[in-house]
C-alpha positions in Angstrom: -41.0 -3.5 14.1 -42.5 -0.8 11.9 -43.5 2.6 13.2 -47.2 3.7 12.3 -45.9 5.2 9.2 -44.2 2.5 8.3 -47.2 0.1 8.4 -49.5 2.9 7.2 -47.1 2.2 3.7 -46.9 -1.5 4.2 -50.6 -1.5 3.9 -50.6 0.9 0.8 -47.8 -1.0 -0.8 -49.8 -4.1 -0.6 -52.9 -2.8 -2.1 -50.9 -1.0 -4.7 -49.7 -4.5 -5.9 -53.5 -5.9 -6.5 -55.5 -4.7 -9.6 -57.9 -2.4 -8.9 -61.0 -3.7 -7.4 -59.8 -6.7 -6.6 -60.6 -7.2 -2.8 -58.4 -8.2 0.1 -59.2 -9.3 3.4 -57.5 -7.9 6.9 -56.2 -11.3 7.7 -53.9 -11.0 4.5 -52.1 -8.1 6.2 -51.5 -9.5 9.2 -47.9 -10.2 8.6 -46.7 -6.1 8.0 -47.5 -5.7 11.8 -50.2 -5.3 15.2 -53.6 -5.3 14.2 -54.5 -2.2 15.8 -52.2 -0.5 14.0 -53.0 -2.3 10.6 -56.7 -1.6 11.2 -55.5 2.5 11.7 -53.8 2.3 8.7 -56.8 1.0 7.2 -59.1 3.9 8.4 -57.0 6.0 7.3 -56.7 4.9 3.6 -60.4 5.0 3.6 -61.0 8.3 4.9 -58.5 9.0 2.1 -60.3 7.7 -0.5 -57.4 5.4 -1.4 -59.3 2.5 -0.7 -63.1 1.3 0.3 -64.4 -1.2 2.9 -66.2 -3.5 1.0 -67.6 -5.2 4.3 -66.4 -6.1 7.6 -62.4 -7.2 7.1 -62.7 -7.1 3.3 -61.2 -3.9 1.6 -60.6 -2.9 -2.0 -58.7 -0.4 -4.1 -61.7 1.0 -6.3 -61.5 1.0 -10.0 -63.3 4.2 -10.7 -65.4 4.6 -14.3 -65.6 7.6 -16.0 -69.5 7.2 -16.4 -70.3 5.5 -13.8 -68.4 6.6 -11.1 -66.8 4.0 -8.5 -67.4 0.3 -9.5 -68.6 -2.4 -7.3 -66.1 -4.8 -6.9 -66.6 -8.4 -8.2 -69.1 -10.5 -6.1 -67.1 -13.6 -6.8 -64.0 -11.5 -6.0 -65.6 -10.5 -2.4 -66.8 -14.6 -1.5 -63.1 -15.6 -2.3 -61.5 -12.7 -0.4 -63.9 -13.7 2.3 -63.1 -17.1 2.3 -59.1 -16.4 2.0 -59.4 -14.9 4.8 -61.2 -17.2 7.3 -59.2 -20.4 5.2 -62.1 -21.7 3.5 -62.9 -23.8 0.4 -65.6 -22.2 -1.6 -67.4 -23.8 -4.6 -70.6 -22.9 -7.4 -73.5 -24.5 -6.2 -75.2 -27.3 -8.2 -77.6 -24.9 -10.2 -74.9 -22.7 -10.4 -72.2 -25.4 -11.7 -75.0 -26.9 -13.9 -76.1 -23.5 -15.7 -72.0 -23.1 -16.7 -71.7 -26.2 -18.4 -74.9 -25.5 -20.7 -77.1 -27.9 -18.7 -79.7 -25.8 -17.1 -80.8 -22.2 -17.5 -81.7 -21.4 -13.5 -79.9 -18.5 -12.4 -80.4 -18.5 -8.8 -81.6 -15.1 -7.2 -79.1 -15.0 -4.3 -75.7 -15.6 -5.0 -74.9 -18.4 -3.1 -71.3 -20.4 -2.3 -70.9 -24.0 -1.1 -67.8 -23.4 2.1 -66.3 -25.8 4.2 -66.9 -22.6 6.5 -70.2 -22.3 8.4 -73.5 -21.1 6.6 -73.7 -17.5 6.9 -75.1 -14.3 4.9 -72.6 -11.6 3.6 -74.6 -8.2 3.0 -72.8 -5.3 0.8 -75.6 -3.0 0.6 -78.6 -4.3 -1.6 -76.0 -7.6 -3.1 -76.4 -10.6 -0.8 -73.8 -13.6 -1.0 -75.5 -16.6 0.8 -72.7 -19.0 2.2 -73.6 -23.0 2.9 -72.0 -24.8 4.9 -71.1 -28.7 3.8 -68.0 -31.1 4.2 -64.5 -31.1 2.2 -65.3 -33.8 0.5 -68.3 -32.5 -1.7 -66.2 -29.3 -3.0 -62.7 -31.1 -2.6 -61.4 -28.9 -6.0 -62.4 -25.9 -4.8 -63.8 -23.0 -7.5 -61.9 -24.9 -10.2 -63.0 -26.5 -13.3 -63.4 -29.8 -11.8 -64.7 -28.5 -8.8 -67.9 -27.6 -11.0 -68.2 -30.8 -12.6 -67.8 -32.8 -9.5 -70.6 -30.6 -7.6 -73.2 -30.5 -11.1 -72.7 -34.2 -10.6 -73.3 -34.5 -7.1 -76.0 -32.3 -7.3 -77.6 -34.1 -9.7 -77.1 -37.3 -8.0 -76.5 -40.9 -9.7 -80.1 -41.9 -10.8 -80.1 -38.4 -12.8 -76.4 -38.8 -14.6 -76.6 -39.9 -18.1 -74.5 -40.1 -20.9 -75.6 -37.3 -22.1 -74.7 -34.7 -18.8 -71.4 -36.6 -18.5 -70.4 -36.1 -22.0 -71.4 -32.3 -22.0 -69.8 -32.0 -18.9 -66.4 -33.4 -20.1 -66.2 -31.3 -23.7 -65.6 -28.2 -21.3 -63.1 -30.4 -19.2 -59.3 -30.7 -20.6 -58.0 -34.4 -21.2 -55.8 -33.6 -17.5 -59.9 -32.3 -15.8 -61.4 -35.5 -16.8 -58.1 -37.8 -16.0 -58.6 -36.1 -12.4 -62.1 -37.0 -11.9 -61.9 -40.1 -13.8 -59.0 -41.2 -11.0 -58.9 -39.3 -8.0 -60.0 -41.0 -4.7 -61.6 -37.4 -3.9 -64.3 -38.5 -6.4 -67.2 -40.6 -5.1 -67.0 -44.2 -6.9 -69.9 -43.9 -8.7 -68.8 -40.4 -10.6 -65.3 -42.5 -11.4 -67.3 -45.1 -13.1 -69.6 -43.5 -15.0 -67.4 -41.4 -16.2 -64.8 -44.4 -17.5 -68.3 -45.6 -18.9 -68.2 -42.5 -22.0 -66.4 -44.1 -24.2 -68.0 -47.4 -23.4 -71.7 -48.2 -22.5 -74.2 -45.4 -21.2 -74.1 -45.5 -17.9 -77.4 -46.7 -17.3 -77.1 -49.2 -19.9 -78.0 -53.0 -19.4 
């Protein structure tokens, strides 16, 4: 077992490996030793302006700017470490998923994360990050490429879904993205056929 000092440089050790400002959560240090003394060690690094508590468990090694000072880490960087650390899938939202692949200009005011986890607000001084809870299956790929194309389509729903979205949708995919969705019992039927329907008939066609 490692003394305090010992942890105290686990911890730093760890933190030195991540780029600066990318978060980390407690829970990810959980293997250098007790969590008394990992939480110490934390304090510590903190008061020592080594690192920064982002928000309760989630820590960061700040990048500092020369202008600007010290930078606020990544808001999609802080959901994930969040997530990591409570062994959560997190996914875009529909507007969210829509607006990357060109099909929708709403920008949503709140960032906001569909989680297997349960619905809950994350506050980092004035930046909210809105968590929603809903089931495995909707956001089975995760933050992933497919993951947004199987939640715009979802969101949309199947009277919505034409031709048109799934096309857009699948220029942005690679040949492997759309093979997944096109195939993979994670996808509801409907999404599987209509999108074996491109090359074919629209899928709303007669």
């Amino acid at each position: 077992m490692r003394g305090k000092r010992g942890i105290g440089a686990a911890v730093w050790q760890f933190a030195e490996r991540l780029p600066q400002g990318d978060p980390f959560a407690v829970a990810e240090l959980l293997h250098l030793g007790p969590r008394t003394a990992i939480d110490k060690a934390l304090s510590r690094l903190v008061r020592a302006g080594r690192l920064m508590r982002v928000t309760r468990g989630i820590y960061v090694r700040p990048e500092v700017n020369t202008f600007l000072g010290v930078v606020a880490p990544d808001v999609t960087k802080v959901a994930m470490a969040s997530a990591r650390s409570r062994g959560e899938i997190l996914a875009s939202t529909g507007p969210t998923a829509l607006n990357r692949f060109g099909l929708s200009t709403q920008v949503p005011i709140v960032t906001t994360y569909l989680t297997t986890g349960r619905s809950r607000v994350l506050r980092i001084g004035a930046l909210v990050i809105d968590f929603k809870h809903t089931s495995a299956k909707r956001i089975a790929f995760g933050d992933t490429a497919q993951g947004d194309a199987l939640t715009a389509l979802l969101y949309l729903g199947r009277d919505q879904v034409t031709a048109h979205t799934l096309k857009t949708i699948t220029s942005k995919l690679t040949e492997s993205q759309t093979r997944t969705l096109r195939t993979s019992r994670k996808v509801p039927a409907w999404i599987r056929a209509a999108l074996r329907s491109i090359d074919g008939p629209a899928p709303h066609a007669a």
